[in-house]
C-alpha positions in Angstrom: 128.0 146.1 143.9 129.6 147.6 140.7 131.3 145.6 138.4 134.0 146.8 135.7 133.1 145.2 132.5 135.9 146.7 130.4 139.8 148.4 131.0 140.9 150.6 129.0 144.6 151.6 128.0 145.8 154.5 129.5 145.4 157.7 127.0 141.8 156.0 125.7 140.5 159.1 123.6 137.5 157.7 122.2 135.4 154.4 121.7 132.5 152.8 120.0 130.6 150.0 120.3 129.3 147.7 117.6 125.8 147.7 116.6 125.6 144.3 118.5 127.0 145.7 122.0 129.3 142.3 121.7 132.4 144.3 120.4 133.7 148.0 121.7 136.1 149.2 119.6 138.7 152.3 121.3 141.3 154.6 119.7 144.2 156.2 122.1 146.5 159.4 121.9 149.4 157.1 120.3 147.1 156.1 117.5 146.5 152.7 118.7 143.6 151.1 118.0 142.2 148.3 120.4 139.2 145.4 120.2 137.6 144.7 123.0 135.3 141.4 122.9 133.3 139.7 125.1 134.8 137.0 126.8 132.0 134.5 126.1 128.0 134.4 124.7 126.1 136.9 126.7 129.0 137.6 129.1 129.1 141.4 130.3 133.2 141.0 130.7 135.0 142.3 127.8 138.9 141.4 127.0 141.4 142.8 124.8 141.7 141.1 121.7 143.4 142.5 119.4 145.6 145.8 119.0 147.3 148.0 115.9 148.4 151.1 114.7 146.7 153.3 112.8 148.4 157.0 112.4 151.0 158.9 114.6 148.1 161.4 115.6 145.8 160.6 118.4 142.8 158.9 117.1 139.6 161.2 117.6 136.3 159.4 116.8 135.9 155.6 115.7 132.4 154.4 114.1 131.6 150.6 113.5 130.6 149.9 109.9 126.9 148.1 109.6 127.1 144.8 110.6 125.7 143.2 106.9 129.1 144.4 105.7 131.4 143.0 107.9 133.2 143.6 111.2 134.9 146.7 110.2 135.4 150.4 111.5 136.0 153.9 110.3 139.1 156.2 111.7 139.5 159.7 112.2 142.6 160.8 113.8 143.6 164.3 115.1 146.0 164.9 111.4 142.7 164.9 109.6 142.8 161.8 108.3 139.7 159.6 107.1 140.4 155.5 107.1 138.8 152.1 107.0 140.1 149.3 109.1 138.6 145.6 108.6 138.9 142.0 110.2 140.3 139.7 107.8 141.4 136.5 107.4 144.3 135.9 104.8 144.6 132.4 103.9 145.1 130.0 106.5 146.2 132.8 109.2 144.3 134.0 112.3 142.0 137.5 111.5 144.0 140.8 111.4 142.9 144.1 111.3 144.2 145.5 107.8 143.5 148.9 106.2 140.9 148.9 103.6 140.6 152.3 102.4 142.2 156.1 103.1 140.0 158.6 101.9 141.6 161.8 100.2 141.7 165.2 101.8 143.2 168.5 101.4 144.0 170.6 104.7 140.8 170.4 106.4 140.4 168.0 108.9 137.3 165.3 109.2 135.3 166.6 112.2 132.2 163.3 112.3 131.6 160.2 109.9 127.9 158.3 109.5 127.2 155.4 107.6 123.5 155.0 106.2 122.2 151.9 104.9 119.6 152.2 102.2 117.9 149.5 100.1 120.7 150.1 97.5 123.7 150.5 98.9 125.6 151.4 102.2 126.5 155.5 102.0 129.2 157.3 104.6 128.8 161.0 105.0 131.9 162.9 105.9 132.0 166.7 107.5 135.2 168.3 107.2 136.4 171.8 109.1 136.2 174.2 105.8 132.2 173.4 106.3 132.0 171.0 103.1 129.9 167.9 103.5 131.0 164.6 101.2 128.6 161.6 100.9 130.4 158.5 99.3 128.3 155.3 98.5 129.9 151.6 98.7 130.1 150.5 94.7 130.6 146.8 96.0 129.0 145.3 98.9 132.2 142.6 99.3 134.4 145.0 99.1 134.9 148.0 101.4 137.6 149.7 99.4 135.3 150.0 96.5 133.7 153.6 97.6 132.6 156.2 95.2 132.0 160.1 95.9 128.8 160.6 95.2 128.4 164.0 96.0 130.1 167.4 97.7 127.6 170.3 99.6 127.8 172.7 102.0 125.3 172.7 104.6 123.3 175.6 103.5 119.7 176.0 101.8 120.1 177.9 99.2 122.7 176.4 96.8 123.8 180.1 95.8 125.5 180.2 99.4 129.0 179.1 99.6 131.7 180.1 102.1 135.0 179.5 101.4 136.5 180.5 104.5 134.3 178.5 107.2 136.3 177.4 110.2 134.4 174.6 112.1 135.3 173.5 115.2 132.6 170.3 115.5 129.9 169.1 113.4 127.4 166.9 114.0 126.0 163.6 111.3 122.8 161.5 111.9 121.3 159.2 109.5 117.0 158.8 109.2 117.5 155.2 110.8 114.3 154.3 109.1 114.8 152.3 105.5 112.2 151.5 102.9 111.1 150.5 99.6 109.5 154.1 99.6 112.0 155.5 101.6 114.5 158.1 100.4 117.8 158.0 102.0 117.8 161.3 104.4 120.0 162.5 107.4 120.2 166.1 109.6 123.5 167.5 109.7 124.9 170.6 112.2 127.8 172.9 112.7 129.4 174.5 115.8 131.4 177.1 113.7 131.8 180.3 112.9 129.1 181.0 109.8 126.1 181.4 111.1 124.4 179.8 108.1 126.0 176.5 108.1 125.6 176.0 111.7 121.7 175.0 111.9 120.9 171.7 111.4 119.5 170.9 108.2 117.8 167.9 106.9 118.7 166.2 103.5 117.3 164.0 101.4 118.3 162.4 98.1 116.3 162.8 95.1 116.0 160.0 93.6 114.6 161.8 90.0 117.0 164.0 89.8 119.9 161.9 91.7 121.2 165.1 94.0 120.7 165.8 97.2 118.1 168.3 98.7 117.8 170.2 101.8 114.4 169.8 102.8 114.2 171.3 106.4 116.0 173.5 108.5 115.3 172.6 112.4 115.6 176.2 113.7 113.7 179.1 114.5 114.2 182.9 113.6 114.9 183.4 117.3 117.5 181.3 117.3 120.2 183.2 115.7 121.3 180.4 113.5 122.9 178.5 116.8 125.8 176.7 117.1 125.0 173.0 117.0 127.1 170.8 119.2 124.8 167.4 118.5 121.8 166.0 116.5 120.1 162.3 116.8 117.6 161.3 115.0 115.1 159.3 116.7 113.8 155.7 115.6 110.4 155.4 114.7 107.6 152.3 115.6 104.2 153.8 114.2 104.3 157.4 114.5 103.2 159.7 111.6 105.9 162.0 112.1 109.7 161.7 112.6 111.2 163.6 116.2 114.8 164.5 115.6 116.9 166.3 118.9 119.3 168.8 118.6 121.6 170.2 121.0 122.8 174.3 121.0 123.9 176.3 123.7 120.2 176.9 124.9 119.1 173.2 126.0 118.2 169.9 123.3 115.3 171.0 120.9 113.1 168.5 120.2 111.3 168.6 116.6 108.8 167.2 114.9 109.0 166.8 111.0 105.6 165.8 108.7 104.7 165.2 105.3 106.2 167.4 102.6 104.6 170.2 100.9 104.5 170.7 97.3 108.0 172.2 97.3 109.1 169.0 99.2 110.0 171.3 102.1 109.4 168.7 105.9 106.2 170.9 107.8 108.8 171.2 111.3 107.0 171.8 114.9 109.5 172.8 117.9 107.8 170.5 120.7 110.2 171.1 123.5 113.7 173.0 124.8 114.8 170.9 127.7 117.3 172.4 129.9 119.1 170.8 132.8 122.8 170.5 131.9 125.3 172.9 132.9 127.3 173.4 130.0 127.3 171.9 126.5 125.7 168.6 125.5 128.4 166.2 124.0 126.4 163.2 123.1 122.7 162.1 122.5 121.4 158.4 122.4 117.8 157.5 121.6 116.4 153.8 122.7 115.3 151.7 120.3 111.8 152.8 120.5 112.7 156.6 120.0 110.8 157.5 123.0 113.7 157.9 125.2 116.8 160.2 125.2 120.1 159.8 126.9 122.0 162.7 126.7 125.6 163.9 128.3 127.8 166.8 128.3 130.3 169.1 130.1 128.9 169.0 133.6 129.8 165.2 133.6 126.2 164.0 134.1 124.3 161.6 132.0 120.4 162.3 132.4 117.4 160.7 130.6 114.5 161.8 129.2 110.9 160.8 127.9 107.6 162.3 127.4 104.2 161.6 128.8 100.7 160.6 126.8 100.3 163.8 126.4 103.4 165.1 124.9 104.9 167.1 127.5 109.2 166.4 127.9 110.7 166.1 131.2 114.1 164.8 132.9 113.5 161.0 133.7 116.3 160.6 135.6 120.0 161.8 136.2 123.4 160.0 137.0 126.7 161.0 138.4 129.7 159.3 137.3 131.6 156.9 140.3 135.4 156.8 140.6 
């Protein structure tokens, strides 16, 4: 029998849940921001327990900060603004949601927020609608309004490129979830706009000699036009001597392979698979924690699943329909 674990207010425009799955987090058209928690250890129920106001524009995409920082969560709203909210206590009062930090912006409007955690410090990378690309680092581990910009790209390969005039309708942020002594922090970025050369995703990677950031692959093919990209995920990885990252265009969810550098510190990419089944475009992808399965949703309202055998070959695991 199904079982509702969670209502929602009515005009619920986004959510997100923390990296625990204990806390869901959910913005609405009246900028209203609610908590959801569980009602007890290891319950599936889910209460409200705490709401507040966050702009006068609809809230548009919420992302929980990394748990070693605290229970907080980043805010984009449909005006274009960029803010952190976190759970405090002041003095001898219960916990309240205050406002931690508003990020500066000029007209364009922030279109997806990630936060990767590296063995130095956290870093949030921020893709605004002009096709710019801004990657702040935390200066201060206790405090979240401490945040530095640490750099400002566009997502091109050759550094010559710029375009001034980029309109962007979506773009699309995912961190390398994989952190190391001898790991460089590193993330793929895409655009659904209308420059060609900002839309394919690209992989960066920060150079730690040289302290910039470097594009080190670009997950497309001449055949591809340069696609619009509506979503990339990059997939966890437990042993494998190569990193599979999926991104979603108009012609299916490529899956790719990315090796060792060559001497130019370019990623050697392999297109492994183009899997087709949704009608439409793909909104969301979710690996599992082993990076061998993908959940992926779109337009056509269907959430399907998919995994590859022992030898290699991707397929359509399964496929669910949505119950009212």
């Amino acid at each position: 029998m199904e079982k509702s674990i969670v209502t929602l207010d009515k005009g619920t425009t986004c959510s997100s849940w923390n990296y625990c799955g204990q806390r869901m987090a959910a913005g609405s058209t009246n900028g209203m921001i609610a908590i959801h928690d569980s009602t007890e250890p290891g319950s599936s129920s889910f209460s409200c327990t705490s709401r507040f106001k966050v702009s006068d524009a609809r809230v548009v995409k919420l992302v929980w900060v990394p748990p070693e920082y605290g229970d907080a969560v980043a805010c984009v709203c449909a005006d274009g603004t960029l803010s952190l909210w976190e759970e405090l206590m002041e003095d001898t009062g219960p916990l309240q949601w205050k406002m931690c930090k508003l990020f500066e912006s000029n007209s364009s409007q922030v279109l997806d927020v990630q936060f990767g955690v590296s063995l130095r410090c956290l870093k949030m990378v921020a893709a605004y609608s002009d096709g710019h690309v801004k990657i702040y680092e935390l200066m201060d581990p206790m405090k979240l309004n401490h945040w530095q910009l640490q750099a400002e790209l566009q997502n091109v390969i050759y550094s010559v490129s710029t375009f001034a005039k980029a309109s962007c309708i979506s773009a699309s942020i995912s961190w390398n979830p994989q952190t190391g002594e001898s790991q460089n922090p590193s993330f793929a970025l895409g655009f659904n706009s209308d420059t060609p050369q900002l839309n394919s995703a690209k992989v960066w990677e920060f150079d730690q000699d040289h302290q910039r950031w470097l594009p080190v692959a670009e997950l497309t093919l001449p055949e591809d036009n340069q696609d619009q990209v509506y979503s990339v995920n990059w997939a966890p990885n437990i042993g494998r001597p190569y990193e599979i990252i999926a991104v979603a265009t108009h012609k299916g969810i490529a899956i790719w392979q990315l090796r060792n550098p060559n001497h130019e510190r370019r990623l050697s990419i392999e297109k492994v698979a183009l899997l087709s089944g949704h009608e439409g475009a793909v909104w969301e992808m979710e690996w599992d924690m082993s990076g061998m399965t993908l959940a992926t949703t779109g337009s056509d309202g269907l959430l399907r699943l998919w995994q590859s055998n022992l030898n290699g070959v991707w397929h359509e695991q399964a496929a669910f329909e949505p119950t009212f």
